[in-house]
N, CA, C and O of each residue as an XYZ file, in Angstrom:
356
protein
N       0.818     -1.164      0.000
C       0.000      0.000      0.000
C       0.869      1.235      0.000
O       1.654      1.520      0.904
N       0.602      2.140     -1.395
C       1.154      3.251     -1.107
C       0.409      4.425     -0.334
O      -0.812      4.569     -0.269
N       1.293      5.160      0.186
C       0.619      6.147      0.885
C       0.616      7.376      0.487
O       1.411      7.948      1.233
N       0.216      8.072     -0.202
C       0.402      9.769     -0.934
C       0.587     10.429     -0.004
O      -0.065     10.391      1.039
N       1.498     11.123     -0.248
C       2.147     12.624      0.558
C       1.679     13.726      0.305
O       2.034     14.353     -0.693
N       0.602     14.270      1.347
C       0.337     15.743      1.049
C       0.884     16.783      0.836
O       1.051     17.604      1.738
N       1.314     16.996     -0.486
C       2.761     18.188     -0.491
C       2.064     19.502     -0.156
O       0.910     19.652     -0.555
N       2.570     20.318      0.435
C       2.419     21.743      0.297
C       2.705     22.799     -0.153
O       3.848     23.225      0.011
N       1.667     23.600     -0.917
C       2.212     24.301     -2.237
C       3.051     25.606     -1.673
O       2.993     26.422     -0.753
N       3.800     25.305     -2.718
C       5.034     26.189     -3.100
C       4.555     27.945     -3.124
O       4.273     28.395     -4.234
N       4.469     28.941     -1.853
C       4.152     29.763     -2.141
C       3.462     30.765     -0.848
O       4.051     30.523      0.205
N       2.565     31.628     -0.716
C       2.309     31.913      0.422
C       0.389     31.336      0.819
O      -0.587     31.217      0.079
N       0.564     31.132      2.166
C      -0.136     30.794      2.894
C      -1.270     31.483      3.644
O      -0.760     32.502      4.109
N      -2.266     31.445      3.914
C      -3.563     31.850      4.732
C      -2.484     32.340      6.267
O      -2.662     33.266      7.058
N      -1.631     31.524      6.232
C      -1.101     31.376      8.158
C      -0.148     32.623      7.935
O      -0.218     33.497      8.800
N       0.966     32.867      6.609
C       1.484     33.658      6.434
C       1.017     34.690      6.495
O       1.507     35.469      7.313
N      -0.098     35.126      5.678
C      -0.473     36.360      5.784
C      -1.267     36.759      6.954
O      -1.412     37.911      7.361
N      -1.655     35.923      7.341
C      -2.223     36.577      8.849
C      -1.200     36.894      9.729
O      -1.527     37.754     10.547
N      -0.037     36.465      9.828
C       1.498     36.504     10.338
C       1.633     37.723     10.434
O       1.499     38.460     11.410
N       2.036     38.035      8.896
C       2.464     39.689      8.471
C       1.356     40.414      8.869
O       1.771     41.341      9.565
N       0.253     40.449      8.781
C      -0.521     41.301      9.071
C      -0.495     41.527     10.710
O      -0.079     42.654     10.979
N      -0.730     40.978     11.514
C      -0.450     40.949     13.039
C       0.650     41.404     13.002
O       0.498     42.615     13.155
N       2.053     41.108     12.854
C       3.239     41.837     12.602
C       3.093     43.228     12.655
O       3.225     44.004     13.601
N       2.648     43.511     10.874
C       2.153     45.492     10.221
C       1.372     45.614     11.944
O       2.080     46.035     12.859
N       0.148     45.277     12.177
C      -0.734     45.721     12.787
C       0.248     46.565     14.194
O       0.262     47.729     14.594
N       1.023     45.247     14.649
C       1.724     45.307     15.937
C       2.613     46.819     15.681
O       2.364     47.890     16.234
N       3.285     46.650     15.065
C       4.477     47.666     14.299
C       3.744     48.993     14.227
O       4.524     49.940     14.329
N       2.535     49.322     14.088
C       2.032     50.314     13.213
C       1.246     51.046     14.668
O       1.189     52.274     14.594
N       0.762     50.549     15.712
C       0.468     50.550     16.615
C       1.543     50.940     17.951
O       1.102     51.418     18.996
N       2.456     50.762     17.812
C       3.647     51.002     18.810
C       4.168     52.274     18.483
O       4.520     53.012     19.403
N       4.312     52.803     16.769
C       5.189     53.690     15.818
C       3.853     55.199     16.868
O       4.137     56.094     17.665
N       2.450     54.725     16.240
C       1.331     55.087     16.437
C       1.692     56.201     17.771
O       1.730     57.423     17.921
N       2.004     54.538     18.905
C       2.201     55.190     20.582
C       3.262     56.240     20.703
O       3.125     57.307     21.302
N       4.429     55.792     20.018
C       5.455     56.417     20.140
C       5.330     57.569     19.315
O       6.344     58.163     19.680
N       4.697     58.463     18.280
C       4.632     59.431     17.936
C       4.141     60.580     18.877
O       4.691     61.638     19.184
N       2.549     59.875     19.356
C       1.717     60.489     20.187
C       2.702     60.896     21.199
O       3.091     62.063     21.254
N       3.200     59.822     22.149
C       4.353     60.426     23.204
C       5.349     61.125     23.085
O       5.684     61.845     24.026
N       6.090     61.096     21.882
C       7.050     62.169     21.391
C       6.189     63.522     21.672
O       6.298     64.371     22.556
N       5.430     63.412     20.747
C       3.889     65.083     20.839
C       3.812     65.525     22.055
O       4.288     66.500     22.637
N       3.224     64.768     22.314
C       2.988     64.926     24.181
C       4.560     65.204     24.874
O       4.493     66.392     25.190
N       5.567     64.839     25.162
C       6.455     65.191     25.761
C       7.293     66.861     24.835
O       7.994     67.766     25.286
N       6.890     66.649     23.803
C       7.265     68.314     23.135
C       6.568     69.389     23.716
O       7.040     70.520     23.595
N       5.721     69.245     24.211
C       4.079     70.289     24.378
C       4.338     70.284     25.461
O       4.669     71.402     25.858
N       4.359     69.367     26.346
C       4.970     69.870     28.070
C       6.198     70.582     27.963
O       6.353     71.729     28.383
N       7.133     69.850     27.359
C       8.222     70.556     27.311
C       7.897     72.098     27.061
O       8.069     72.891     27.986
N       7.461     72.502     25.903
C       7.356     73.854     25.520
C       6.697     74.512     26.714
O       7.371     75.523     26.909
N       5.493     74.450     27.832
C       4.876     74.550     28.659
C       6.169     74.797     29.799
O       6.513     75.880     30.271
N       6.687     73.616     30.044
C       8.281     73.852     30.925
C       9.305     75.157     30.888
O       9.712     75.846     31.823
N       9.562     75.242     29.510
C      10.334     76.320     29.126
C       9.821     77.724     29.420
O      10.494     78.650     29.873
N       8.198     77.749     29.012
C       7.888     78.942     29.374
C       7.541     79.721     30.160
O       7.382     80.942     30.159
N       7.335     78.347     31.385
C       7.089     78.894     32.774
C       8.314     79.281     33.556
O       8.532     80.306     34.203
N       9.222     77.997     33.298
C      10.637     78.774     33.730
C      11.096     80.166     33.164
O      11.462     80.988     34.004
N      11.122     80.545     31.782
C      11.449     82.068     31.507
C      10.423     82.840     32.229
O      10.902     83.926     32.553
N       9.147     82.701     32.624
C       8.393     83.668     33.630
C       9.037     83.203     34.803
O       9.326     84.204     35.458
N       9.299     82.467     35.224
C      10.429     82.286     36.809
C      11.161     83.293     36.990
O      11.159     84.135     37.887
N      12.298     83.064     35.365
C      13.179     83.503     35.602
C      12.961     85.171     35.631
O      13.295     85.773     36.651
N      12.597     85.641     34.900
C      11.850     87.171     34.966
C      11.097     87.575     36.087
O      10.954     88.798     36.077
N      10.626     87.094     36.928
C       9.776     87.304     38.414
C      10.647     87.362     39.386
O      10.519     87.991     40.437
N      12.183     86.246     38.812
C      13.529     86.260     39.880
C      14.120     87.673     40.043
O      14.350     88.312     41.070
N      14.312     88.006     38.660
C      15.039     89.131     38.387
C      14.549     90.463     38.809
O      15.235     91.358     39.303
N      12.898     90.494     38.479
C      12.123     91.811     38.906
C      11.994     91.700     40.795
O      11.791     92.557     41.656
N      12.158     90.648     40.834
C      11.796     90.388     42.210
C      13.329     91.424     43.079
O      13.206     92.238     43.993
N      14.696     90.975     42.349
C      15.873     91.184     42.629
C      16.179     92.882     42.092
O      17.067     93.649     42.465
N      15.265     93.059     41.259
C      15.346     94.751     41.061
C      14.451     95.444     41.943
O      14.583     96.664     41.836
N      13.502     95.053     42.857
C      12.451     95.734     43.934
C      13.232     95.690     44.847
O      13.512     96.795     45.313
N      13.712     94.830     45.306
C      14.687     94.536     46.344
C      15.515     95.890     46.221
O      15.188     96.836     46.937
N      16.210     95.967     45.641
C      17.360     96.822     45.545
C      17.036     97.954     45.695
O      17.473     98.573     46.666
N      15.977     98.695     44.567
C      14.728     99.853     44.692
C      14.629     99.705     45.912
O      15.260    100.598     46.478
N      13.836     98.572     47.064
C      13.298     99.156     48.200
C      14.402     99.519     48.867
O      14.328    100.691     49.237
N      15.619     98.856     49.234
C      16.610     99.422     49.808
C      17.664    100.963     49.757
O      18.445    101.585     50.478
N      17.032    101.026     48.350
C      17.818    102.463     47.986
C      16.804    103.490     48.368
O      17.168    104.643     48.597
N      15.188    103.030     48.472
C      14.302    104.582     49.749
C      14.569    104.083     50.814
O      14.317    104.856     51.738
N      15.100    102.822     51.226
C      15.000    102.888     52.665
C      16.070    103.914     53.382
O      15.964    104.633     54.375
N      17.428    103.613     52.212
C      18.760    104.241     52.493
C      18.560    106.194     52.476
O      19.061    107.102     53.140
N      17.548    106.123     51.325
C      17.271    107.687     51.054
C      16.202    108.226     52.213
O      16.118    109.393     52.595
N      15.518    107.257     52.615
C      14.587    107.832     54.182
C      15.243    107.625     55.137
O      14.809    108.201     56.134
N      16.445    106.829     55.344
C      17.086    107.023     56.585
C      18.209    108.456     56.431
O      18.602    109.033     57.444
N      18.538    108.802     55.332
C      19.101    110.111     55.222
C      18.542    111.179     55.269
O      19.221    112.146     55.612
N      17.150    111.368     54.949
C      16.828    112.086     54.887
C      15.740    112.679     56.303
O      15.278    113.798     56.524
N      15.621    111.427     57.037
C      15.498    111.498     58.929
C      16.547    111.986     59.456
O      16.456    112.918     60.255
N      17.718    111.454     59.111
C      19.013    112.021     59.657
C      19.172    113.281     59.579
O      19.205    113.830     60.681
N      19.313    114.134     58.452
C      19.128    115.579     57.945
C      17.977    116.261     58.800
O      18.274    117.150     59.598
N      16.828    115.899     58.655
C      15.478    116.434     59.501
C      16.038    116.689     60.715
O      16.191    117.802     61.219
N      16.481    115.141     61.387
C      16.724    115.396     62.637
C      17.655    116.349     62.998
O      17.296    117.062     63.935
N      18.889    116.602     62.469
C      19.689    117.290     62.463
C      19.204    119.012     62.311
O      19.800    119.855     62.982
N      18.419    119.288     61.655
C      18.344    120.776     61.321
C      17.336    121.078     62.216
O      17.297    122.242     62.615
N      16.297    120.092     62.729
C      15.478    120.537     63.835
C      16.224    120.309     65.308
O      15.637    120.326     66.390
N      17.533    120.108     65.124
C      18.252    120.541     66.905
C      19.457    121.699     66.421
O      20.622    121.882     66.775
N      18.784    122.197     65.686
C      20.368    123.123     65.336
C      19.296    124.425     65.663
O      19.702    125.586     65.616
């Protein structure tokens, strides 16, 4: 008794292409995630940057009042000094 051998044809397959396709699908889906998160981490970023340059400008104005208040404090303590002075003379 011979027994015939089911050959299998030379070529692509039902199993193959569902393969590749799950593959594309997988691939196309990750590229997908990873764009979105690139986006998303640019847009905070830009958000980051611009709150720090208002930091940094609130530091600075903050550091020019400072100085301003100290230069009337310096000009009202001179100018008490003087007062006081010409009202005991």
């Amino acid at each position: 008794m011979q027994t015939k051998k089911r050959q299998n044809p030379n070529g692509i397959t039902f199993g193959m292409i569902s393969v590749i396709a799950m593959v594309t699908a997988i691939v196309l889906i990750l590229t997908l995630i990873k764009i979105y998160l690139s986006n998303q981490i640019y847009y905070e970023s830009k958000k980051v940057n611009k709150i720090q340059r208002e930091v940094n400008a609130l530091k600075a104005e903050n550091k020019r009042l400072k100085q301003h208040v100290e230069s009337l404090k310096f000009k009202q303590n001179v100018i008490d000094t003087i007062a006081v002075e010409s009202d005991g003379f």
